[in-house]
N, C-alpha and C positions, 0 to 999 in steps of 0.2 A: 504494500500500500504506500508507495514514493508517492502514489498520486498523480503519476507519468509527467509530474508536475513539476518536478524540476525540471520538464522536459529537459532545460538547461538552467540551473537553479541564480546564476548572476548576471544573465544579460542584461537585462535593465540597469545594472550598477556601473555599466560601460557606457565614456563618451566618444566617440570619432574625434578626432584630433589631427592637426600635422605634424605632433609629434608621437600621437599613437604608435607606431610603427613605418618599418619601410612601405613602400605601393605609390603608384603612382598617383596623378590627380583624377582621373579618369578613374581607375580603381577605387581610391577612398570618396568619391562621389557615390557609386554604386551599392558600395557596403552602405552608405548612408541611406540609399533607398531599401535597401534590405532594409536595413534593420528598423524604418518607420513599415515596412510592411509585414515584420516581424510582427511589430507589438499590435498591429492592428488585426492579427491572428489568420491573415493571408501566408502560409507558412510555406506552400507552395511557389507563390510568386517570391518572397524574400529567399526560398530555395535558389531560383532561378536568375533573380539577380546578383547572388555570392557566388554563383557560379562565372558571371558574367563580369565579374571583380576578379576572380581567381583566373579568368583566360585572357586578362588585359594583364595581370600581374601576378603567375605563380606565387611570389613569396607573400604576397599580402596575409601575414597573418590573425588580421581580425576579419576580411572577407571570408575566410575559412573558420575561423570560430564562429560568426553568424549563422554561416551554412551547416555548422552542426548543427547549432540549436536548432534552427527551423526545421534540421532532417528529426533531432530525436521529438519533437512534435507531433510529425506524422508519424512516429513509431519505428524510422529508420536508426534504431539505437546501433546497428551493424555499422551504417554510412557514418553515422555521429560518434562513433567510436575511431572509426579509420581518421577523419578529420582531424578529431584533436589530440590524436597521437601525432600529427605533423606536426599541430600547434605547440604541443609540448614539446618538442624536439629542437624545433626553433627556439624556442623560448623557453626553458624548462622553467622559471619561475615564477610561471603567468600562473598562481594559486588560483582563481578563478577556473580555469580552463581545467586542474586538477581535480578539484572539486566536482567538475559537470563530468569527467569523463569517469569518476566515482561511481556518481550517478547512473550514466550510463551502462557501464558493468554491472550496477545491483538490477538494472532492469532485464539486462541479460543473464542472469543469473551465475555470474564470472567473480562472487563476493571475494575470494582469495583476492584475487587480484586487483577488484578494487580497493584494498586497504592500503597499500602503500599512497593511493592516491591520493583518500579522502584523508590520511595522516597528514601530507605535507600541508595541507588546503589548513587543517586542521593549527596550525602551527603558525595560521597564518590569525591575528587579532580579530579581526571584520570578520573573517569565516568560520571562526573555531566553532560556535552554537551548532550552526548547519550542517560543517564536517561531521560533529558528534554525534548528531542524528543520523548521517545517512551512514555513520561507522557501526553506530547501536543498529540501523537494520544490516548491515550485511553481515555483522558479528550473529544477529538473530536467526536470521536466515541460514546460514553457517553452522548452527547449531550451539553456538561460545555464549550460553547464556549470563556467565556471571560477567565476560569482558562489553554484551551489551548493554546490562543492566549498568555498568561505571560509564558508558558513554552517554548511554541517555541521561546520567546523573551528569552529566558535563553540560547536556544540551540543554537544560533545564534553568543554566543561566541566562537565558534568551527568553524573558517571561511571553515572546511569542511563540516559541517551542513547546513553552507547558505542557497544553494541550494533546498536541502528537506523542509528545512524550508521556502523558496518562495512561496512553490508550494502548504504547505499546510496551509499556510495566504490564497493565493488565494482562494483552500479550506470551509476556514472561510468565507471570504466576501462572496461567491457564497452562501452557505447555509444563511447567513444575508441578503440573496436578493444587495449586494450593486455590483451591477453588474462591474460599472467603476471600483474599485478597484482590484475585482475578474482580471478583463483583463489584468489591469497591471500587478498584479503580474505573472498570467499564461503568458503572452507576454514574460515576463523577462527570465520564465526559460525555453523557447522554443528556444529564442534566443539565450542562454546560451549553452542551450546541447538539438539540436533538435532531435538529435537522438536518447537519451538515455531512458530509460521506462520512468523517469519523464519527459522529455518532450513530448514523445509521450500521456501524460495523462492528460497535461497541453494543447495540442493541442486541446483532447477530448472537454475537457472543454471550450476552444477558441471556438469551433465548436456549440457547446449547447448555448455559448452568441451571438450567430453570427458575430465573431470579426476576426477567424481566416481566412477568405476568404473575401475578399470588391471583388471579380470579379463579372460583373454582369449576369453572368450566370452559371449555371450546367448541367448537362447530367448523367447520370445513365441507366443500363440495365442490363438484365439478361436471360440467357438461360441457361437451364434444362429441364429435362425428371423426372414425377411424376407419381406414381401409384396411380390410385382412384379405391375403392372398393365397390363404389355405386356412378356411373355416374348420372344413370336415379333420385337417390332417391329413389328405390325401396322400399317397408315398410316392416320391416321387418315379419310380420305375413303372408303373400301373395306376394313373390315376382315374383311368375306365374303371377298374374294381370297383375302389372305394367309391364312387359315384354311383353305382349299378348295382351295390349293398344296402345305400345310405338313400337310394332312392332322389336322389338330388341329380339337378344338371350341370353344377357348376359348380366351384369350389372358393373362390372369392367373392368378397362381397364390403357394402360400405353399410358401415350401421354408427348409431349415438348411441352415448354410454351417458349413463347419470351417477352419480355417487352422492354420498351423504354421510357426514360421519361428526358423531358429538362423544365429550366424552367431559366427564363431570369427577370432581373429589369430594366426595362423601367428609372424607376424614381425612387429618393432616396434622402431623407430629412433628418435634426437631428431627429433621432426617428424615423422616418417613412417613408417605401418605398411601394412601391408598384410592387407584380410579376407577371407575368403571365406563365402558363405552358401547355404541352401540355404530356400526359401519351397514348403510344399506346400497350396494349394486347393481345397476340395471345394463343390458344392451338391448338395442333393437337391432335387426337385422331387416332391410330392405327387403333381400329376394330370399333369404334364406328364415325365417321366422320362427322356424323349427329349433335353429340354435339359439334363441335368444336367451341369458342367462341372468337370473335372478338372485343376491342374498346376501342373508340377512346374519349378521356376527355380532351380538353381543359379548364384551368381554369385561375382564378386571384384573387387577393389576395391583401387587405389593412392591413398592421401589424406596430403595435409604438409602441412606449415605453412612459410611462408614469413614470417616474423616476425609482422605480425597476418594476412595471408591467408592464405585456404585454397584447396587445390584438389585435384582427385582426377579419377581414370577408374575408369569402372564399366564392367566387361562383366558380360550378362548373357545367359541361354539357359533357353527356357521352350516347353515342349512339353505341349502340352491334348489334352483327351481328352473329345468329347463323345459323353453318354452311354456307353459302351464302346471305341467310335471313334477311328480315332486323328484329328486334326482339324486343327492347326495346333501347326509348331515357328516361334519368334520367336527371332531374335537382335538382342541392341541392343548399342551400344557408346555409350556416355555421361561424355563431360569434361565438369568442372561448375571455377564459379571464385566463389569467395564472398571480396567488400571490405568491409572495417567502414566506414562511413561516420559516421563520432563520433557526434554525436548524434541524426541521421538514421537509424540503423540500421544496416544491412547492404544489398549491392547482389548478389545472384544473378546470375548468367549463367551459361547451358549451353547443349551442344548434342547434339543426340540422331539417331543413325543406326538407325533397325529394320526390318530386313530380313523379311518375314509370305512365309512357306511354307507353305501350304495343304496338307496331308494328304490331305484328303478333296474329288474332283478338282470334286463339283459348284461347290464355291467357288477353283478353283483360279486363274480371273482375275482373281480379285484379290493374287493374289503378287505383293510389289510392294515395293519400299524407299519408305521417309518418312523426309524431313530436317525436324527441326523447329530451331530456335534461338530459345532465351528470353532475357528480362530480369524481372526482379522486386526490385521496390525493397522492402526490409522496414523497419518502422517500430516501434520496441520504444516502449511506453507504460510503462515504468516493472517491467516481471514478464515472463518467457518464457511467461509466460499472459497476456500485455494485446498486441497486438499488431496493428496493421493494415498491407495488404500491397498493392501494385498493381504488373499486370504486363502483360506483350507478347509473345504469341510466334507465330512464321513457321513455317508449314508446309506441305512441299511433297512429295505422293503421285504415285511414282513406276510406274507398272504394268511388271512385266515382259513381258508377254505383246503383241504388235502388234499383236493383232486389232484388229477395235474395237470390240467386248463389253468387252473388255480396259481398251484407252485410253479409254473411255467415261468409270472413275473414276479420271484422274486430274486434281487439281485444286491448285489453291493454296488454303492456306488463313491467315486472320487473325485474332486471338485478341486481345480485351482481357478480362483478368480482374481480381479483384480480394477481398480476404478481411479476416477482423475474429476476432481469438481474445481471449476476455474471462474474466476469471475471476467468477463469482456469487458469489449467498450462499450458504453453505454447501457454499460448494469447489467448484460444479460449473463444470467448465469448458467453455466452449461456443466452438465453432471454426463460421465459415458463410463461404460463396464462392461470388461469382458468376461467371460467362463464357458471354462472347457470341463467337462462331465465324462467322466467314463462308468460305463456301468456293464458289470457282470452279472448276467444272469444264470439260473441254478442250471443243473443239468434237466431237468424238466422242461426248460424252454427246446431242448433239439426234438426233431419229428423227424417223420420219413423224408419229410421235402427239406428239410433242413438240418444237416445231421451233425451240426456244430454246434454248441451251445451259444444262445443270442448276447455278442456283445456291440454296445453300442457308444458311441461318440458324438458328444455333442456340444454345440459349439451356440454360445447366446452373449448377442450382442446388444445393447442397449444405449442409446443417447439421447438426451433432452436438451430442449434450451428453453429458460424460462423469463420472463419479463412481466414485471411489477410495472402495469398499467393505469392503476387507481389505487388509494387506499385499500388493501384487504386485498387486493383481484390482480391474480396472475394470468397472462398467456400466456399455454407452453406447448412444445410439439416435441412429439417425443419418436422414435425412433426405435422397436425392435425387430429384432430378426432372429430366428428359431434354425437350427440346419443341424437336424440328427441324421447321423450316417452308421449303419448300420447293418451287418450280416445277415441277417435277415430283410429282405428287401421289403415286406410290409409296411414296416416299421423304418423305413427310410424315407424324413421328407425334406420341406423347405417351406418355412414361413415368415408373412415379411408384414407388421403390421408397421403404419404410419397413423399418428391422433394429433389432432388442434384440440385443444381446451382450454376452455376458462375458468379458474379456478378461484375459487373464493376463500377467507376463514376470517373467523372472527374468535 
């Protein structure tokens, strides 16, 4: 969170002069048009005319520190780095120009290497506030949280630094697991400047300790319209079959989805409350009506804190409705244990029991319990919107039934995943996830037609992007794709869903 905002952090503190440096007159007239169409946020044409100063006068070295700034504006931190690597070179003492290509490197994520810069910059009286801060984030970033925690105590001689430097102590303690402290400080600059990006990001973060909302309830929903390109599951080697079983002529199709979900706290202790909720989902399907999917999940919830960890049990119960149909009720029971891991992140582990009662008798062989048990390492980048994630989890599909239609599915299965949540320009925030699945199935699955036991591989891809268009109300579009491959060519298909919705919560 530089705030791409330094794009170049001291240009404004520069005057063109004739004794600025070497260039001709023709040269330092041009750099002066730049740089009034710098600040007038034309960052393109002020590109264009330091270019136009640098081909009348190679050495002009402040046409070429302009033509940084305006590149790292547009986000050319590459171009803006090449730049004022000539400019320091020329001029190694130009502390300003050290400072911005600091800068530069923390946006490219090159924090090593920016510390020598943002040191000298630092050394220098007028810059030391500023150097401190963009030292405290590449030390953060970096993962050196006691050497950032002493810069930001540096920067905080700049009572216009305060602020940024609130927000990224909180920061600090969040990654340290020290939760209490993380709130405060996030509290302080919410209250300070709720509006502002840092507050909006100190919010975030309120939001992830559970601090910024004591109400004891919520509500959430969403409506949109999605394209699925394989309703039935089709496989993809015979999708005649599946269509000439299923009674159906076609296999994709465009339907709306509703949801709805509240969830209220009863009761609430130091550390530890207790939820309850209740989730309802709908689709409709255009040409296919038959699949439309209904249901209805009440659940609850015991979660405390244990100094910085957390941990809870979830039960939940949820009963579908296809088409009209009653279809399948699910029950899960779900203990989850979250460890702050300082500046590493957070360490997930849980474990999940789901008992699938089949309603509707033709799928009734596969009533069955799964035991899964995960891990997931989370990796905070500096914002509850920058995040990457990699994970493991064990799953093991249990059939009720003896037959051996029955024990046909069941199987082990193995799961590496892995995710990346980033925040854009213009706030949109984009979440994407991969996992790859492998699952063995018993020796019950081989048949005459198939005399190898059914293993299968699968591959599910996931991306969103989402944008806060009103108070409360998100648009987001989201992006999966399903592609099991599998020895059994049945059971081998491909599907590809795309959704717009808008989502709401209060």
């Amino acid at each position: 969170m530089t705030n791409r905002l330094a794009a170049l952090v001291t240009i404004g503190t520069l005057l063109l002069s004739p004794s600025a440096g070497a260039g001709s007159e023709r040269s330092k007239l041009l750099s002066a048009r730049a740089l009034v169409e710098f600040h007038a946020g034309r960052y393109a044409k002020a590109v264009e005319l330091s270019q136009q100063a640098l081909e009348e006068d190679p050495s002009d070295v402040y046409a070429r520190y302009y033509r940084a700034a305006a590149r790292a504006r547009l986000d050319d931190y590459d171009g803006a780095i090449a730049d004022l690597r000539v400019v320091l070179a020329a001029q190694p003492d130009f502390n300003e120009a050290a400072l911005d290509l600091g800068v530069a490197l923390i946006e490219t994520k090159q924090y090593q290497e920016a510390l020598p810069w943002l040191e000298q910059a630092q050394r220098s009286a007028g810059l030391a506030a500023r150097a401190s801060l963009f030292l405290g984030i590449a030390y953060l970033r970096s993962g050196q949280l006691q050497l950032a925690r002493e810069s930001f105590h540096r920067a905080a001689s700049d009572p216009e630094q305060g602020l940024t430097v609130r927000y990224y102590e909180g920061v600090i303690s969040y990654q340290e697991g020290n939760r209490p402290a993380a709130g405060e400080h996030f509290a302080a600059v919410v209250a300070a400047s709720p509006d502002s990006a840092l507050g909006r990001e100190a919010q975030a973060f309120l939001a992830k300790l559970g601090a910024v909302e004591r109400r004891r309830y919520q509500l959430s929903g969403a409506v949109g319209f999605a394209y699925d390109s394989n309703v039935i599951l089709a496989p993809s080697a015979n999708a005649g079959l599946a269509e000439s079983i299923l009674r159906v002529s076609q296999q994709s199709d465009v339907l709306s989805i509703i949801s709805l979900s509240g969830v209220g706290v009863p009761w609430r202790s130091a550390g530890t409350e207790l939820s309850v909720g209740y989730d309802f989902y709908q689709t409709y399907h255009i040409k296919l009506p038959e699949f439309d999917l209904q249901d209805h999940g009440p659940s609850v919830q015991v979660a405390s804190e244990v100094g910085p960890v957390r941990m809870g049990l979830l039960g939940r119960y949820d009963y579908y409705l296809l088409d009209t149909q009653s279809f399948l009720q699910a029950a899960t029971a779900f203990p989850w244990l979250t460890i702050p891991t300082g500046h590493l992140g957070q360490t997930d582990l849980s474990f999940r029991m789901l008992r699938n009662d089949y309603k509707n008798i033709t799928y009734s062989i596969r009533d069955s319990f799964n035991y899964a048990a995960s891990v997931r390492q989370l990796f905070f980048l500096g914002s509850p919107d920058r995040y990457c994630a990699i994970g493991y989890r064990f799953d093991q599909e249990d059939p009720i039934m003896s037959q051996n239609d029955a024990q046909s599915f069941a199987y082990n299965g193995n799961e590496v995943n892995a995710a990346l949540g980033w925040l854009l320009p213009m706030d949109v925030v984009t979440e994407s996830s991969f996992a790859y699945r492998h699952e063995g199935y018993a020796s019950a699955s081989a048949s005459p037609t198939f005399t190898d036991r059914r293993h299968d591989n699968e591959y599910l891809v996931t991306s969103a992007l989402r944008k806060q268009i009103w108070n409360h109300f998100d648009v987001a579009l989201v992006y999966v794709g399903d592609f099991n491959n599998s020895n059994h060519s049945p059971f081998q298909y491909e599907r590809n869903i795309v959704s717009l919705a808008l989502e709401g919560r209060y």
